[in-house]
VMD Tcl script that builds the backbone (N, CA, C; Angstrom):
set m [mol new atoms 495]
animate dup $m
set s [atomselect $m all]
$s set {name element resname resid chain x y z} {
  {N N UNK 1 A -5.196 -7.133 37.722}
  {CA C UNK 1 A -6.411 -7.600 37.105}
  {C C UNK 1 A -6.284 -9.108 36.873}
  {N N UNK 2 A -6.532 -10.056 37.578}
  {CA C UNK 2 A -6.618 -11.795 37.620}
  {C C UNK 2 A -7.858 -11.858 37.097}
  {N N UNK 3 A -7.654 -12.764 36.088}
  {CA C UNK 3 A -8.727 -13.350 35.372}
  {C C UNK 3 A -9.385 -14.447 36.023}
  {N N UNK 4 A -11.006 -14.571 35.994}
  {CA C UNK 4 A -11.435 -15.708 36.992}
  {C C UNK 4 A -11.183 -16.827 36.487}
  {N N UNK 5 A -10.747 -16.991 35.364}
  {CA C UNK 5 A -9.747 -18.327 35.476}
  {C C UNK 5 A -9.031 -18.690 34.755}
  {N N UNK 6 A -8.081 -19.802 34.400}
  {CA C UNK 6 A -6.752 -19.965 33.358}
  {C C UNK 6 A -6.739 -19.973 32.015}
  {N N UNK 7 A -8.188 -19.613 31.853}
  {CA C UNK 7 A -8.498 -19.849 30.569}
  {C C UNK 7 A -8.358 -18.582 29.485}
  {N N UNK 8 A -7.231 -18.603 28.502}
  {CA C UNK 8 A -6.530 -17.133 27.886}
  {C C UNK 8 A -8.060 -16.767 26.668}
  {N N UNK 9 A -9.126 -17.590 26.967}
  {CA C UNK 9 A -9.890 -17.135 26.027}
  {C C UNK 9 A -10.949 -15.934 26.969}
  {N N UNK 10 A -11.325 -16.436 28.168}
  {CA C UNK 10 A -11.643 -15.461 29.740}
  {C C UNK 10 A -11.076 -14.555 29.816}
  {N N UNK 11 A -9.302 -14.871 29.966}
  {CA C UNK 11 A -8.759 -13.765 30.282}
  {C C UNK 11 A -8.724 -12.489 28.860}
  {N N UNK 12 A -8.704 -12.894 27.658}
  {CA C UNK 12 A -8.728 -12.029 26.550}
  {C C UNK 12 A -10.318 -11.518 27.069}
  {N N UNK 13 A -11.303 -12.006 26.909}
  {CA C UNK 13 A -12.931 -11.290 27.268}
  {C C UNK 13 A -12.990 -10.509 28.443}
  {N N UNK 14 A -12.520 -11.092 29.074}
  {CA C UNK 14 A -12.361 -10.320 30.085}
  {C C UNK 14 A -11.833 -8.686 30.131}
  {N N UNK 15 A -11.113 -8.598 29.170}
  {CA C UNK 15 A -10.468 -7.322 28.884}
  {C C UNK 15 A -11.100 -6.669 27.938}
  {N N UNK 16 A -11.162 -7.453 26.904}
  {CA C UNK 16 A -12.009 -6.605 25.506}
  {C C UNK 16 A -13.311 -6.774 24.984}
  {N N UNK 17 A -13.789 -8.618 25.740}
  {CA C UNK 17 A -15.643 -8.508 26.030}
  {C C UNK 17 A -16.332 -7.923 25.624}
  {N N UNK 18 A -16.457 -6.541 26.506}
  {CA C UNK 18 A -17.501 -5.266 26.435}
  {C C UNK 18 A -17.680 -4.571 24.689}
  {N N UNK 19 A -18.552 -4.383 24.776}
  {CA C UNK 19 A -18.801 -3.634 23.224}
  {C C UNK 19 A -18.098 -2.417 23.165}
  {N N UNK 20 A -17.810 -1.457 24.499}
  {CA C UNK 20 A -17.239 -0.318 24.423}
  {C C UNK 20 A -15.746 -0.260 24.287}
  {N N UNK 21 A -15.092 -1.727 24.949}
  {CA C UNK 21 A -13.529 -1.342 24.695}
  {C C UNK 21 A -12.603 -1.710 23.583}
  {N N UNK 22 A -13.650 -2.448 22.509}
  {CA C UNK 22 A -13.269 -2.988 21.519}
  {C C UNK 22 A -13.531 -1.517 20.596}
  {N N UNK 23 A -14.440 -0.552 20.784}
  {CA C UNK 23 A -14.683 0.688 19.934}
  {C C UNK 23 A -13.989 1.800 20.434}
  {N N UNK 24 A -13.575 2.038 21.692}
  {CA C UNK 24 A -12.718 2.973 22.219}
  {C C UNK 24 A -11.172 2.705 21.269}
  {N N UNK 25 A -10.891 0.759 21.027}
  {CA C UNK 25 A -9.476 0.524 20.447}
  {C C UNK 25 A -9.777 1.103 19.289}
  {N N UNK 26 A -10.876 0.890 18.286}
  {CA C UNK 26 A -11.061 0.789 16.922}
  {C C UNK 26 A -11.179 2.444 16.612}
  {N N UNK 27 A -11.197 3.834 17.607}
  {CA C UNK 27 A -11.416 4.798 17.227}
  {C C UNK 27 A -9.873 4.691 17.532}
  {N N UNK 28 A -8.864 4.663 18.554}
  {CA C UNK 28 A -7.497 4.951 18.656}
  {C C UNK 28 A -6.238 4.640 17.406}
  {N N UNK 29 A -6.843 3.528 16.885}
  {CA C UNK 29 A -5.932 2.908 15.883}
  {C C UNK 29 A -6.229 3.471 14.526}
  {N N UNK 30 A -7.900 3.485 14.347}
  {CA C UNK 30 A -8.025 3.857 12.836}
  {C C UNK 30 A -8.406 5.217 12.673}
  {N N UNK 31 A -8.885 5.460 13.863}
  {CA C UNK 31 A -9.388 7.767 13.601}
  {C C UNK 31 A -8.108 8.629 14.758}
  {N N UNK 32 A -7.035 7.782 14.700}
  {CA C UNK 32 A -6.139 8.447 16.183}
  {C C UNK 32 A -6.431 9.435 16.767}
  {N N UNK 33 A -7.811 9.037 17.448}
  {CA C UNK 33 A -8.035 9.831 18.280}
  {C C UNK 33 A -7.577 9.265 19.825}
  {N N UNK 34 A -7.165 10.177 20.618}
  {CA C UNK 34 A -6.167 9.860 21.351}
  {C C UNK 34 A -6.122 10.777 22.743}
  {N N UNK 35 A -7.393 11.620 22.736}
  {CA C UNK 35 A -7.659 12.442 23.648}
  {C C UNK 35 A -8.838 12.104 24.156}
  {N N UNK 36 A -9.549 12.350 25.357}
  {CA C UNK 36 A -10.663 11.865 25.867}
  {C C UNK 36 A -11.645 12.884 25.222}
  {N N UNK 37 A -11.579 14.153 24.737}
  {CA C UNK 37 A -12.862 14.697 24.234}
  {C C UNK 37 A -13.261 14.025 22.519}
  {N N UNK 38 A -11.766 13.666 22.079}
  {CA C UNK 38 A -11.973 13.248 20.450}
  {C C UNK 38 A -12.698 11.872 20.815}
  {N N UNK 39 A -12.155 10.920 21.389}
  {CA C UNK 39 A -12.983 10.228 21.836}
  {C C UNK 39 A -14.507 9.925 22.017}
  {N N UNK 40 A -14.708 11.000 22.745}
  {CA C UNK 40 A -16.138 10.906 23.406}
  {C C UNK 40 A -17.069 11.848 22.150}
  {N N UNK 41 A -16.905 12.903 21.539}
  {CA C UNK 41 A -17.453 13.465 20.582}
  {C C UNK 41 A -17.062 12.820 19.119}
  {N N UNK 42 A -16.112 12.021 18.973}
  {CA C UNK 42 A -15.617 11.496 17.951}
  {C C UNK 42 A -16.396 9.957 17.723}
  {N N UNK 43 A -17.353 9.627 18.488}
  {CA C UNK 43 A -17.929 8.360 18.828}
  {C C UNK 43 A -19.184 8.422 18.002}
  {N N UNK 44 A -19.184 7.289 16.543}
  {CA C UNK 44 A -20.641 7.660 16.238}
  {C C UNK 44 A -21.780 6.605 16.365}
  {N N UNK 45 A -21.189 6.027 17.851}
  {CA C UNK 45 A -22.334 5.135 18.292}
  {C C UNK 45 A -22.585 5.688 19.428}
  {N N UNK 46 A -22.324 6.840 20.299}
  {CA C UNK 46 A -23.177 7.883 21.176}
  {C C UNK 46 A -22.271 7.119 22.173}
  {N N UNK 47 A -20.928 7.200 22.487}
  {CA C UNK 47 A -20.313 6.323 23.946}
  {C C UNK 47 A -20.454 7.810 25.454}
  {N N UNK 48 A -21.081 7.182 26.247}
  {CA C UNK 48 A -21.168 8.477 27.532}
  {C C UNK 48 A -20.217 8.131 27.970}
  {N N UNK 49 A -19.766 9.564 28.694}
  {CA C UNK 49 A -18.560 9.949 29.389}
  {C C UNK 49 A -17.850 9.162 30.191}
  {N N UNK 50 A -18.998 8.876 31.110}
  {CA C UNK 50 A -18.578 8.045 32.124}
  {C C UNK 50 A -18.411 6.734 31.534}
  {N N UNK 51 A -18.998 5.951 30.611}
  {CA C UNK 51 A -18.679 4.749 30.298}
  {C C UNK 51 A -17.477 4.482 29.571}
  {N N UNK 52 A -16.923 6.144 29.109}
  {CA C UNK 52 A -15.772 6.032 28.024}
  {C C UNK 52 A -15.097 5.775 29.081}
  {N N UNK 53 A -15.084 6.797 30.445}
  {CA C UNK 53 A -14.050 6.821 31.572}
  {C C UNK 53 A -13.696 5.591 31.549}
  {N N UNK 54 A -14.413 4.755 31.975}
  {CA C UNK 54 A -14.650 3.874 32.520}
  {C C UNK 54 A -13.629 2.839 31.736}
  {N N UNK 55 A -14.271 2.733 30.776}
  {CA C UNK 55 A -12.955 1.890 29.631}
  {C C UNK 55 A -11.640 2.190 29.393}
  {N N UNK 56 A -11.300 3.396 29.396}
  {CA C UNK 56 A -10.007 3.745 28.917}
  {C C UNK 56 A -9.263 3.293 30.311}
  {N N UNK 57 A -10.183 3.399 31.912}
  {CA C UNK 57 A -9.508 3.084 32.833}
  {C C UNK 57 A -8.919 1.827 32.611}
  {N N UNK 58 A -10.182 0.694 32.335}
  {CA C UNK 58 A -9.847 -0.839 32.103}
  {C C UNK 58 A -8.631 -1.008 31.496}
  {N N UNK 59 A -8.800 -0.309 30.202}
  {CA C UNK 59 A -7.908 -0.711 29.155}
  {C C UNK 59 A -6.667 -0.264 29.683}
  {N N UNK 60 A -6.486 0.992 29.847}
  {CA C UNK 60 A -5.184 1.539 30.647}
  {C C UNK 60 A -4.536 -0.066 32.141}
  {N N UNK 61 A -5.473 -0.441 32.871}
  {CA C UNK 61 A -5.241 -1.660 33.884}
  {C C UNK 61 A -4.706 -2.384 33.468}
  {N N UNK 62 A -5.177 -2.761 32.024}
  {CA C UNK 62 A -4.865 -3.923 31.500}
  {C C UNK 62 A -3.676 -3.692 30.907}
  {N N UNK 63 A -3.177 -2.820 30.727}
  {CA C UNK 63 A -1.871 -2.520 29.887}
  {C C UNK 63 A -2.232 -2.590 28.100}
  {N N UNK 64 A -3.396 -2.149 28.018}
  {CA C UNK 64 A -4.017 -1.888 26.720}
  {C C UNK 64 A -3.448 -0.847 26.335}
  {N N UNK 65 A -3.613 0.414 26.716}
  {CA C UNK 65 A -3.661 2.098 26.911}
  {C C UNK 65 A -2.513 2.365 27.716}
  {N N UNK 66 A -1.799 2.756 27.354}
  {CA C UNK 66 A -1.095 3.746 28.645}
  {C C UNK 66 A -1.844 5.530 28.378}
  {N N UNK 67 A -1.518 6.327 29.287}
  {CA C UNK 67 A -1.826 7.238 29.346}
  {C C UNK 67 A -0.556 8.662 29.517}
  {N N UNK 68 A -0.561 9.552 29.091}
  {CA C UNK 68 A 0.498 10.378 28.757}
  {C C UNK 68 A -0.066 11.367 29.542}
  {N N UNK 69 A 1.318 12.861 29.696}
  {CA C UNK 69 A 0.279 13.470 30.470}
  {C C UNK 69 A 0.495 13.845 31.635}
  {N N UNK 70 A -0.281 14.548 31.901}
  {CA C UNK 70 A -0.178 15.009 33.713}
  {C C UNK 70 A -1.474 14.180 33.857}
  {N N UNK 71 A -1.384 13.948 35.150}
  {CA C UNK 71 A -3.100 13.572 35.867}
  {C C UNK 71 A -3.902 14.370 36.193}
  {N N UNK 72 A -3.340 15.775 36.355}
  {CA C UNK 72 A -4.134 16.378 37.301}
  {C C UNK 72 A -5.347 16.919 36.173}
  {N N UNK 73 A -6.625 17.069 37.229}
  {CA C UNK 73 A -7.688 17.010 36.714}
  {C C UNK 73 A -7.763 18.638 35.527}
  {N N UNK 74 A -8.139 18.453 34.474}
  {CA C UNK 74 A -8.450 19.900 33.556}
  {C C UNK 74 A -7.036 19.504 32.506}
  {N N UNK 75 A -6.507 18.343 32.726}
  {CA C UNK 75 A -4.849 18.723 31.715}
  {C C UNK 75 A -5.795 17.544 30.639}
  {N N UNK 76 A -5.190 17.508 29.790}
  {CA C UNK 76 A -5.058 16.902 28.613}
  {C C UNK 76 A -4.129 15.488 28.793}
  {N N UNK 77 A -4.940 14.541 28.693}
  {CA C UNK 77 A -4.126 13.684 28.986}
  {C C UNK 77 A -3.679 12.549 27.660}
  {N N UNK 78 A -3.494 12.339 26.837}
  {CA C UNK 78 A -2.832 11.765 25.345}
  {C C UNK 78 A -2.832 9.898 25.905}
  {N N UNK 79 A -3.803 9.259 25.510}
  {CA C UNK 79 A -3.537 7.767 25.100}
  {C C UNK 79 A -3.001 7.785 24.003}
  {N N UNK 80 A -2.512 6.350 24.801}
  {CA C UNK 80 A -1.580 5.604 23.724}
  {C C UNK 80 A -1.635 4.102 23.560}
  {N N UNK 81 A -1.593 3.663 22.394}
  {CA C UNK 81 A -1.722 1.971 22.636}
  {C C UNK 81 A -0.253 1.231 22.891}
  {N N UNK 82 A -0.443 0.373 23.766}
  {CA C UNK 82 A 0.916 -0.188 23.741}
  {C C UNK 82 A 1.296 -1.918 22.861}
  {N N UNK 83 A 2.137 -1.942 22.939}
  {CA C UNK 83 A 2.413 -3.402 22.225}
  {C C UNK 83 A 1.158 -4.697 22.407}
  {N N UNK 84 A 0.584 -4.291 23.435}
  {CA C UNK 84 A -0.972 -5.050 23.802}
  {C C UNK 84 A -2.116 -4.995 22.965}
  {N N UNK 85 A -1.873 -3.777 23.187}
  {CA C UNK 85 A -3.193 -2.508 22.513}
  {C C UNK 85 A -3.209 -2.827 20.998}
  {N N UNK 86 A -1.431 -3.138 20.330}
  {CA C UNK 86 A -1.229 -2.762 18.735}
  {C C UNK 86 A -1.649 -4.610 18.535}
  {N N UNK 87 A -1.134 -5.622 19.506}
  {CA C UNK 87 A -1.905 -6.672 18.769}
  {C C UNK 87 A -2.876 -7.427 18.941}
  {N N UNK 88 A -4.300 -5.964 19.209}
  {CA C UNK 88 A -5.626 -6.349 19.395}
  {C C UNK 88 A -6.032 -5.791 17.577}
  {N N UNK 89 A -5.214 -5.467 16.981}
  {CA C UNK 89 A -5.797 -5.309 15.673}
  {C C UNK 89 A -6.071 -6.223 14.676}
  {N N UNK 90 A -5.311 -7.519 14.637}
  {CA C UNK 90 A -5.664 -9.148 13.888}
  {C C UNK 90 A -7.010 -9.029 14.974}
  {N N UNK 91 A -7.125 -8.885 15.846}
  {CA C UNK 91 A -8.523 -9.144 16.716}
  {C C UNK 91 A -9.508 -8.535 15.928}
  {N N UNK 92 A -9.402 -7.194 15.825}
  {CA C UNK 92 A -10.451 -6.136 15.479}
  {C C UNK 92 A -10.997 -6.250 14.147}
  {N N UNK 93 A -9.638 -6.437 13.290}
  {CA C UNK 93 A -9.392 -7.186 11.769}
  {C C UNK 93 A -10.326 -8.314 11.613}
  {N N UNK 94 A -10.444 -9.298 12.204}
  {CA C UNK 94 A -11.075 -10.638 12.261}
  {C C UNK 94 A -12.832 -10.379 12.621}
  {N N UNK 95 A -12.993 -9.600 13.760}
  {CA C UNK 95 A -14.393 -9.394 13.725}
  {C C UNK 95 A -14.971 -8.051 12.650}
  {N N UNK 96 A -13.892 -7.230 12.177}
  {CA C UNK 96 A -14.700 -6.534 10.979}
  {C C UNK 96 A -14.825 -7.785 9.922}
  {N N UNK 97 A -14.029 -8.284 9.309}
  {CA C UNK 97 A -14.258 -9.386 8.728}
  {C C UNK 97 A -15.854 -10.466 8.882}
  {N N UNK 98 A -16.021 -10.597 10.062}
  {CA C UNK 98 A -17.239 -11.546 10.266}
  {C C UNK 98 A -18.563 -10.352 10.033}
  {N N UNK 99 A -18.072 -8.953 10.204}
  {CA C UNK 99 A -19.394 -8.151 10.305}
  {C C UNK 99 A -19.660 -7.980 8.637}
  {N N UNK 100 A -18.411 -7.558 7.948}
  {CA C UNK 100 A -18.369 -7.968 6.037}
  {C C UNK 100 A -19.452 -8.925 5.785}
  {N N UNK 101 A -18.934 -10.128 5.905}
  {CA C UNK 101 A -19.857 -11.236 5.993}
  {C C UNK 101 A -21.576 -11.331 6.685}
  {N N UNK 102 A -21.667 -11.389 7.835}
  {CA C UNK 102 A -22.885 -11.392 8.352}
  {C C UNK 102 A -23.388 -10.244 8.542}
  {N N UNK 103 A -23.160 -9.172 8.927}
  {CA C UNK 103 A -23.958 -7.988 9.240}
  {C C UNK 103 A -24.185 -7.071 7.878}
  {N N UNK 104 A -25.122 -6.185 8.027}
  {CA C UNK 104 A -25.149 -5.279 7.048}
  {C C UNK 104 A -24.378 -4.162 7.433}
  {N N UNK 105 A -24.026 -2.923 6.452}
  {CA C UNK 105 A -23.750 -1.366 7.370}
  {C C UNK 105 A -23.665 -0.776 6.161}
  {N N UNK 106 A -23.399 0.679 6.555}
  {CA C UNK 106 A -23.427 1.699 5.251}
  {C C UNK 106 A -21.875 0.978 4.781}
  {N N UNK 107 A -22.439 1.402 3.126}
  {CA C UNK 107 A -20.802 1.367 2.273}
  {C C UNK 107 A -19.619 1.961 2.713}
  {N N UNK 108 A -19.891 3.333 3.290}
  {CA C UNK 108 A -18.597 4.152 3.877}
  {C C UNK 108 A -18.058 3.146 4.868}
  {N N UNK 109 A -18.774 3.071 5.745}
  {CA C UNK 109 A -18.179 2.404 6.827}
  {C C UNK 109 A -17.812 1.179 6.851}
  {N N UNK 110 A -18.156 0.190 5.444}
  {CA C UNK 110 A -17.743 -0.801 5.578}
  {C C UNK 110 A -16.380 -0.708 4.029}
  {N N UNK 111 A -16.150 0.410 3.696}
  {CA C UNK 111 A -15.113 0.101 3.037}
  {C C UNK 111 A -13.650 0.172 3.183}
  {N N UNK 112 A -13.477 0.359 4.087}
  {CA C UNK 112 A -11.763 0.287 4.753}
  {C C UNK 112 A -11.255 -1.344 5.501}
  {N N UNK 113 A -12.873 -1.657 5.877}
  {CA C UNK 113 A -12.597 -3.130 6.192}
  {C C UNK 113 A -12.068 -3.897 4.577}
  {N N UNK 114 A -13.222 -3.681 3.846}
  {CA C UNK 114 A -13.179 -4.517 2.816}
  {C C UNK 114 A -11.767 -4.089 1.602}
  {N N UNK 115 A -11.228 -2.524 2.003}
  {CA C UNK 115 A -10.240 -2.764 1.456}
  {C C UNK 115 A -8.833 -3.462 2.415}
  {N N UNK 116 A -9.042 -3.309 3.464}
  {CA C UNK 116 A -8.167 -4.099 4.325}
  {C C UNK 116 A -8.037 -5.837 4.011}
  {N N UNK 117 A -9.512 -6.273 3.854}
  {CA C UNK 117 A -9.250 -7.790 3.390}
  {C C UNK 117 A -9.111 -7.604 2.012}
  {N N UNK 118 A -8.788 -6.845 0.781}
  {CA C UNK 118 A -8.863 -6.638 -0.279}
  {C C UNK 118 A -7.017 -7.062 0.145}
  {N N UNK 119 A -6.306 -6.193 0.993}
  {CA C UNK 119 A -5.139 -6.088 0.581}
  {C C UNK 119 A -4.530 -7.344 1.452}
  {N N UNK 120 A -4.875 -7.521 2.576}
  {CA C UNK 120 A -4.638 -8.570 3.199}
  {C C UNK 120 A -3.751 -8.321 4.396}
  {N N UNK 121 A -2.847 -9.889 4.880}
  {CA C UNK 121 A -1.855 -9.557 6.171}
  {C C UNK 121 A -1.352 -8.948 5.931}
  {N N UNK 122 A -0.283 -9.028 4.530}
  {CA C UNK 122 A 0.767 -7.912 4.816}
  {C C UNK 122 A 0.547 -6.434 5.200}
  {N N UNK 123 A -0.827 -5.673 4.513}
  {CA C UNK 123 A -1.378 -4.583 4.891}
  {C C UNK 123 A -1.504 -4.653 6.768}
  {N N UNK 124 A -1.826 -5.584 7.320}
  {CA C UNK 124 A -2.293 -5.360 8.108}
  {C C UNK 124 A -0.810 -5.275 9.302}
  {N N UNK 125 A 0.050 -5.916 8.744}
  {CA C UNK 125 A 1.770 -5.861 9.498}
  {C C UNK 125 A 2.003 -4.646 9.273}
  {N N UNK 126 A 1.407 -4.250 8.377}
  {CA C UNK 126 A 2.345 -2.897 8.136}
  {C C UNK 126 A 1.650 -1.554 8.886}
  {N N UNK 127 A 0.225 -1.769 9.003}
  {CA C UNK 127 A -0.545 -1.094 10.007}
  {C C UNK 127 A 0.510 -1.623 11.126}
  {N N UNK 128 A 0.299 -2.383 11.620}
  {CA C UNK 128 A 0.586 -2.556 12.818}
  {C C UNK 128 A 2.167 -2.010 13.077}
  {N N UNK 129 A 2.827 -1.981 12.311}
  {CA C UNK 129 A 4.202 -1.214 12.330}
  {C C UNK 129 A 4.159 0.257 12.309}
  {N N UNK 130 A 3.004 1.009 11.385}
  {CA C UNK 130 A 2.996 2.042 11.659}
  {C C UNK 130 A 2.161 2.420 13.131}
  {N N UNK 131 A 1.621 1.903 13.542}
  {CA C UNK 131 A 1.257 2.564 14.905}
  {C C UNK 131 A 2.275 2.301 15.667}
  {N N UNK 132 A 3.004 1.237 15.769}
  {CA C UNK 132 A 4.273 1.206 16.296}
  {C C UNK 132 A 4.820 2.370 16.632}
  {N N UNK 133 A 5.420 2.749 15.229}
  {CA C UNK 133 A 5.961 4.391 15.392}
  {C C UNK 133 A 5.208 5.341 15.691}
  {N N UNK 134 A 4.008 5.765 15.496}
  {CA C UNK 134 A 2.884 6.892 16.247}
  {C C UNK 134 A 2.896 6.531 17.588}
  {N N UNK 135 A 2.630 5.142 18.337}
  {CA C UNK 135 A 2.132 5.039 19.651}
  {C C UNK 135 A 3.571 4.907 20.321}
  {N N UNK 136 A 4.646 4.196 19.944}
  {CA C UNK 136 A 5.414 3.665 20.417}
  {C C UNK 136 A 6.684 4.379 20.534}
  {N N UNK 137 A 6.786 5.087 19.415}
  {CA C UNK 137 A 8.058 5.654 19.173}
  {C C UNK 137 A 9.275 4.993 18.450}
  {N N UNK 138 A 8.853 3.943 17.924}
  {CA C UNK 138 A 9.786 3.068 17.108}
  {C C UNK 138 A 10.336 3.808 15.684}
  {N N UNK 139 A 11.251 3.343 15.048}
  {CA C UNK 139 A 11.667 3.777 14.027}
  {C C UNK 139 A 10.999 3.372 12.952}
  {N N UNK 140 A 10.401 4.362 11.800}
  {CA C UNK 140 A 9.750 3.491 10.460}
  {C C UNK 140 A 10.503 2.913 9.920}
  {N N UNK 141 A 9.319 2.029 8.996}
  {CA C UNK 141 A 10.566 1.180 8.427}
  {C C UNK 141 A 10.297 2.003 7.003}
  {N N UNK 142 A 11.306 1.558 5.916}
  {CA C UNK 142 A 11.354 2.401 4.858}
  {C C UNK 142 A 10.195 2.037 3.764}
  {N N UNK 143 A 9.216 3.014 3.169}
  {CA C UNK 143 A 8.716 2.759 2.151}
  {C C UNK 143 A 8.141 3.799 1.082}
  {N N UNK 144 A 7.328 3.324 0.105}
  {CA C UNK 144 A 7.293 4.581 -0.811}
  {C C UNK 144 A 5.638 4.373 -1.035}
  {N N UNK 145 A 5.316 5.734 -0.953}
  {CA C UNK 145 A 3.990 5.772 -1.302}
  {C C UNK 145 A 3.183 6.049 -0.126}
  {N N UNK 146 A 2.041 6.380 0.074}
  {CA C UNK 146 A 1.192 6.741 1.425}
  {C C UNK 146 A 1.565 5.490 2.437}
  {N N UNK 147 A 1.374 5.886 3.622}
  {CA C UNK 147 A 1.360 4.734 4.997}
  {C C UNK 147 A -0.326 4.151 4.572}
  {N N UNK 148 A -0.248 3.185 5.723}
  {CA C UNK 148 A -1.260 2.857 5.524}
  {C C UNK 148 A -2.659 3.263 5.917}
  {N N UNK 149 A -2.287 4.073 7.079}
  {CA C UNK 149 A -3.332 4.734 7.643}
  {C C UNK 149 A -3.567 5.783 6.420}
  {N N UNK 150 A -3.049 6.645 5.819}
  {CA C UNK 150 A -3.364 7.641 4.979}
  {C C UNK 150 A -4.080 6.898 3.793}
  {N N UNK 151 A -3.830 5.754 3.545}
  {CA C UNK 151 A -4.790 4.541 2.230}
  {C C UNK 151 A -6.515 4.437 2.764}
  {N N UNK 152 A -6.012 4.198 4.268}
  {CA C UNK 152 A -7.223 3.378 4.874}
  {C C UNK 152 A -8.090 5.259 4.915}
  {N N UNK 153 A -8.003 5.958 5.391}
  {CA C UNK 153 A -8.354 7.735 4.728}
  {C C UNK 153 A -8.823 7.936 3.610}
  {N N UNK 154 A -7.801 7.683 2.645}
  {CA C UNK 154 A -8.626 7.672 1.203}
  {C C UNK 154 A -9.573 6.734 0.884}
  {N N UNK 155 A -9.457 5.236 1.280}
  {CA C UNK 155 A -10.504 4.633 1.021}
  {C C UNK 155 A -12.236 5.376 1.638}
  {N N UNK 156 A -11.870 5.851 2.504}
  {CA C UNK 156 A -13.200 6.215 3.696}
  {C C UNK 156 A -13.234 7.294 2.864}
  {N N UNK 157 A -12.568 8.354 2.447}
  {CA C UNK 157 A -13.193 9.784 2.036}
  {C C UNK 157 A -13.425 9.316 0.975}
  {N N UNK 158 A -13.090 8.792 0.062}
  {CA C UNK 158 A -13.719 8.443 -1.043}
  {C C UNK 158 A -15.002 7.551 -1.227}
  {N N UNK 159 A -15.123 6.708 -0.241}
  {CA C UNK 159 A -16.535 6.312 0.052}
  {C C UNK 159 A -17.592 7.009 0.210}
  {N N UNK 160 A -17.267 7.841 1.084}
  {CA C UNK 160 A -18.095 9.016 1.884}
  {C C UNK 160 A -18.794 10.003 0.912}
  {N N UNK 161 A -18.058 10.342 -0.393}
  {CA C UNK 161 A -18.253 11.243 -1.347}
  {C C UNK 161 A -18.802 11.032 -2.511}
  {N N UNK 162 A -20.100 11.283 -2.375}
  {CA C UNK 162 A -20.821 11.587 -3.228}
  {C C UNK 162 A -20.895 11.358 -4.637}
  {N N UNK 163 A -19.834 12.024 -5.111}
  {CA C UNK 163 A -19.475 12.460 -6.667}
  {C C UNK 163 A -18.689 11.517 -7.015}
  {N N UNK 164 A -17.871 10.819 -5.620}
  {CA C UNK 164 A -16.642 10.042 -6.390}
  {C C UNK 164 A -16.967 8.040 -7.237}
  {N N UNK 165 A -16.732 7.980 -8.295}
  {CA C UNK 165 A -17.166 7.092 -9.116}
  {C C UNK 165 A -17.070 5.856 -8.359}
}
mol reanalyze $m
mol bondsrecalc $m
mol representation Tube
mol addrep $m
């Protein structure tokens, strides 16, 4: 995949550009979904099949995605993000950030961002370490208390709910 030209701001758009492969990353990292049906039914901006195909191919090209798995058609095939994939999240981080700011959206959905900039980089190293170990297979590092993905969970179910103060 050659970028049409030397320019690492092209070659980054070039890969993650599209509106769909920046939301295919943002369901893998923060809802680990990681299968092409969670994916495609797990999508609550309506992504079609073929366009999901289509991305996970890119992303997989690009060395975004690897893919786990047999190929053959009817198997289950398990993405995964790779060391590429894990530091498109300061990326993803940075434009939820500008959507905080300029865009509107429901409270649920905008409160895992806002507790993410609530807690800051270090939260966000430490995301990025724990997918490490989910995608990567790395060793955790030691700590006490929920990961961060299980925080960034409670923030969302507790948004989501009704009753909760």
């Amino acid at each position: 995949m050659e970028p049409r030209s030397g320019c690492p701001i092209n070659a980054a758009i070039e890969v993650l550009g599209d509106r769909w492969s920046l939301l295919v990353l943002r369901d893998v990292i923060f809802s680990d979904r990681r299968y092409f049906r969670a994916l495609l039914t797990g999508s609550i901006e309506g992504i079609a099949s073929n366009i999901l195909a289509d991305r996970l191919k890119r992303l997989i090209d690009a060395g975004v995605l690897s893919r786990g798995g047999t190929v053959v058609r009817g198997q289950r095939a398990r993405f995964s993000l790779t060391e590429a994939g894990i530091q498109t999240l300061p990326i993803i981080y940075a434009l939820g950030n500008w959507g905080l700011d300029w865009r509107s959206g429901s409270d649920e959905l905008r409160a895992r961002q806002q507790f993410m900039r609530d807690e800051g980089p270090t939260f966000i190293e430490e995301l990025m370490d724990e997918l490490r170990v989910r995608h990567l297979g790395a060793l955790p590092k030691p700590r006490s208390g929920p990961s961060p993905l299980e925080r960034l969970d409670a923030v969302y179910a507790a948004a989501s709910d009704p009753t909760s103060p």
